[in-house]
FIMI-617928 format. One line per 5 residues: their letters; for each residue x, y, z of N, C-alpha, C. Coordinates in steps of 0.05 Angstrom, whole numbers, plus 5000, padded with zeros to 4 digits. Layout:
BEGIN
a = X:Y:Z:X:Y:Z:X:Y:Z | ... $
END
This chain:
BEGIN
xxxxx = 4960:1861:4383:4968:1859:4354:4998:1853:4352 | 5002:1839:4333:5035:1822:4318:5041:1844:4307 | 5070:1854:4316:5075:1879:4304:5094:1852:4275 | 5090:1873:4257:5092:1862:4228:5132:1864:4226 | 5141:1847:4198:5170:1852:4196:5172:1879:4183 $
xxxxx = 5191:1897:4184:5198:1912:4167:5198:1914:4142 | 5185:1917:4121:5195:1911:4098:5209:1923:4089 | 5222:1910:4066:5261:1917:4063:5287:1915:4074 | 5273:1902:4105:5301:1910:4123:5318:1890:4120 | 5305:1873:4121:5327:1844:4118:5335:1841:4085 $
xxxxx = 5324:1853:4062:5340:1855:4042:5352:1874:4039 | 5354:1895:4048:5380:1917:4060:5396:1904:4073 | 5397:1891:4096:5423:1873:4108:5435:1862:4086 | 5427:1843:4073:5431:1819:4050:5449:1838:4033 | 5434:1862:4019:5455:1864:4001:5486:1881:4011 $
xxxxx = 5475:1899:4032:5500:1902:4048:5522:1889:4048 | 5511:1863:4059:5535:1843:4064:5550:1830:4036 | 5524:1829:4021:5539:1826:3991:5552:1847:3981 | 5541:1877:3985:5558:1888:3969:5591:1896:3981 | 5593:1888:4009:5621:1885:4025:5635:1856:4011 $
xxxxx = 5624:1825:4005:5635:1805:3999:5636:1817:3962 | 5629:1825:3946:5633:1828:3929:5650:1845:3918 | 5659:1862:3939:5683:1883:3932:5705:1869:3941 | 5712:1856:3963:5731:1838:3966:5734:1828:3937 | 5710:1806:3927:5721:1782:3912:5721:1794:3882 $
xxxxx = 5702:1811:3878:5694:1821:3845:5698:1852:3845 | 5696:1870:3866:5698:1896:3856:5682:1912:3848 | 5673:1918:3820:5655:1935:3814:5627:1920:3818 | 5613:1903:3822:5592:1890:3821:5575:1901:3854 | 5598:1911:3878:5581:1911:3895:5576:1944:3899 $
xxxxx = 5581:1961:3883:5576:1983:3879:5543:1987:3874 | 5539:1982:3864:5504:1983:3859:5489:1964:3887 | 5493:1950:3896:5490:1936:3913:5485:1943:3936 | 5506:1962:3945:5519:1981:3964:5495:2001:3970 | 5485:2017:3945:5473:2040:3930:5451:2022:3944 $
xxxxx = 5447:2008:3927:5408:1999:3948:5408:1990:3973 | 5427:1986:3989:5430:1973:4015:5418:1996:4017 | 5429:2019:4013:5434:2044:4025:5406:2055:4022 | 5396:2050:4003:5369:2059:3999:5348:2054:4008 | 5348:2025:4005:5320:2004:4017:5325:2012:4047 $
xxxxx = 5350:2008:4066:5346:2018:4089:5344:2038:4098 | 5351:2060:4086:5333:2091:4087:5305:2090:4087 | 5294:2073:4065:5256:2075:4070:5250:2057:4083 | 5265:2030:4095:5255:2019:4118:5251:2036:4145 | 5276:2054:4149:5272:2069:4175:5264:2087:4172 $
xxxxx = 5253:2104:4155:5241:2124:4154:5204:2113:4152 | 5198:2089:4150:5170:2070:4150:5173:2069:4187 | 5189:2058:4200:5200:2051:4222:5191:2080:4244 | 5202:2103:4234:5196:2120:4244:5171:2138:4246 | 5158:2131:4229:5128:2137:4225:5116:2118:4245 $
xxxxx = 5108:2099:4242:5094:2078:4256:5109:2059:4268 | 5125:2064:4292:5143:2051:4302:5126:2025:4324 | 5101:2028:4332:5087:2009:4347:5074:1982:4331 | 5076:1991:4287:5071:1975:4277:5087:1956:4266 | 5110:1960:4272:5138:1941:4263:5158:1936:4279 $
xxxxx = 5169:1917:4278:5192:1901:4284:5216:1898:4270 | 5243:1898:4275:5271:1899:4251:5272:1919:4241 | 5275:1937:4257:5294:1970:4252:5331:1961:4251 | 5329:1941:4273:5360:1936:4270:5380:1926:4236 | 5354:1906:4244:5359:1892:4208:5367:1921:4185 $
xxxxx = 5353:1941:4190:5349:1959:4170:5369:1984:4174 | 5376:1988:4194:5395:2003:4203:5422:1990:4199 | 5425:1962:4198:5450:1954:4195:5451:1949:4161 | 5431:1940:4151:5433:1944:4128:5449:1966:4107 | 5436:1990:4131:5444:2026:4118:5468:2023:4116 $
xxxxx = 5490:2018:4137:5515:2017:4152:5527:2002:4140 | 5523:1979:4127:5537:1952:4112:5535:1966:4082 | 5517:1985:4073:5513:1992:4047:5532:2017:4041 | 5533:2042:4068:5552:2062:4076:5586:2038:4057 | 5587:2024:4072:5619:2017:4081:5621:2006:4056 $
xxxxx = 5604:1986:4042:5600:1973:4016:5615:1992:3994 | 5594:2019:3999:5603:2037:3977:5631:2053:3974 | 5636:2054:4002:5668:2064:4004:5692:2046:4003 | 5689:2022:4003:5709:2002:3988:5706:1997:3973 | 5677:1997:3944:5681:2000:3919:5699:2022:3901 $
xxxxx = 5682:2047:3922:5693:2065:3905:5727:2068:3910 | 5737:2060:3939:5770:2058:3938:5778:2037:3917 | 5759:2008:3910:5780:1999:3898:5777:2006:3873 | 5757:2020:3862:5756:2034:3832:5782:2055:3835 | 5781:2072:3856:5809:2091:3857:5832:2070:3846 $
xxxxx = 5841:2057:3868:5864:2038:3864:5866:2026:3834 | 5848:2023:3817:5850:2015:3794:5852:2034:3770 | 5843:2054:3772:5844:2082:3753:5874:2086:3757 | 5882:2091:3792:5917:2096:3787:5929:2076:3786 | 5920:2050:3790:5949:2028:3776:5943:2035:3736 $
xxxxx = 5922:2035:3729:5923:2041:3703:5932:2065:3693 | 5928:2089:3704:5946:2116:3700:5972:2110:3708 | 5987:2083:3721:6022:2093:3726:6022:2070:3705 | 6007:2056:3702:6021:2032:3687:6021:2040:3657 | 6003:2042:3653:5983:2052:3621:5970:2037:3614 $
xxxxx = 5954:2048:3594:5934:2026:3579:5952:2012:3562 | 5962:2027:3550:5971:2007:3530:5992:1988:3542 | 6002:1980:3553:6020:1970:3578:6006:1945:3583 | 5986:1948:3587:5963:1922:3591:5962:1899:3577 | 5969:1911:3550:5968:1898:3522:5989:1868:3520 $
xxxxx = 6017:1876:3534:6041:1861:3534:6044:1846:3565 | 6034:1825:3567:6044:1815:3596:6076:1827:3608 | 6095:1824:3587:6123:1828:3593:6126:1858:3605 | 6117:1881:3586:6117:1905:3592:6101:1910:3615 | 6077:1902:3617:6062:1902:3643:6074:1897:3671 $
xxxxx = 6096:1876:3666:6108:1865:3686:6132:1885:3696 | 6146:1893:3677:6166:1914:3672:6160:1936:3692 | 6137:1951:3674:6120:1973:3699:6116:1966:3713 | 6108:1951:3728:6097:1942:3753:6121:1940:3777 | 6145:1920:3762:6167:1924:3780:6185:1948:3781 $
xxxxx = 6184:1972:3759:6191:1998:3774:6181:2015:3784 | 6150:2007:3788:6130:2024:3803:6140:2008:3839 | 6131:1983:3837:6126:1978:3864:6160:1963:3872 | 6175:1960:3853:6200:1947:3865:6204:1926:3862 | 6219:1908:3875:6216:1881:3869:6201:1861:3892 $
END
C-alpha cells in the first residue's frame, strides 16, 4: 500500500513561509498566517503520530510548525517596534510630516 500525503502539511509549510515573507514586506498580515501554520501543522503531526505507516510528509508538517513558531515572533516584534515608535513619537505627531520628522531626529539622531 501507497502510503498517502499528509494532509495539511504542505499548506502549513506554504503559509509559514508566507507568514515569514509577509512580516518582512507587510507586517501585520503574516500574523494570522503564522497562527495557522502553527495550527494546521500541529494536526498534521499529531494525524502523523497516530498512523504513522499510513502517511508520508511529517517533514513538510513539522517545518511548517517551525516557519509558523518564527512567523509569529517577528510579527509580534514588529507590532512591538511600532506601538513604541508610536508611544515616543505620538499619535498626533503622525499628523505633520515636519513634526514627525522633528521627533524622529531627536529620538534616533541624525
Amino acid at each position: 500500500m501507497e502510503k498517502q500525503s499528509l494532509p495539511n502539511a504542505t499548506i502549513s509549510l506554504v503559509l509559514g513561509i508566507f507568514s515569514i515573507v509577509t512580516c518582512i514586506c507587510y507586517g501585520i498580515i503574516g500574523l494570522p498566517l503564522g497562527i495557522a501554520a502553527l495550527i494546521l501543522g500541529n494536526k498534521a503531526i499529531k494525524i502523523n503520530r497516530e498512523n504513522p505507516e499510513e502517511y508520508k510528509g511529517s517533514g513538510n508538517a513539522s517545518a511548517g510548525k517551525v516557519l509558523g513558531i518564527v512567523g509569529i515572533i517577528l510579527n509580534l516584534l514588529f507590532l512591538l517596534v511600532i506601538v513604541w515608535l508610536v508611544y515616543k513619537i505620538g499619535w498626533e505627531n503622525f499628523q505633520d510630516p515636519d513634526l514627525m520628522q522633528q521627533r524622529m531626529t531627536e529620538i534616533f539622531g541624525k
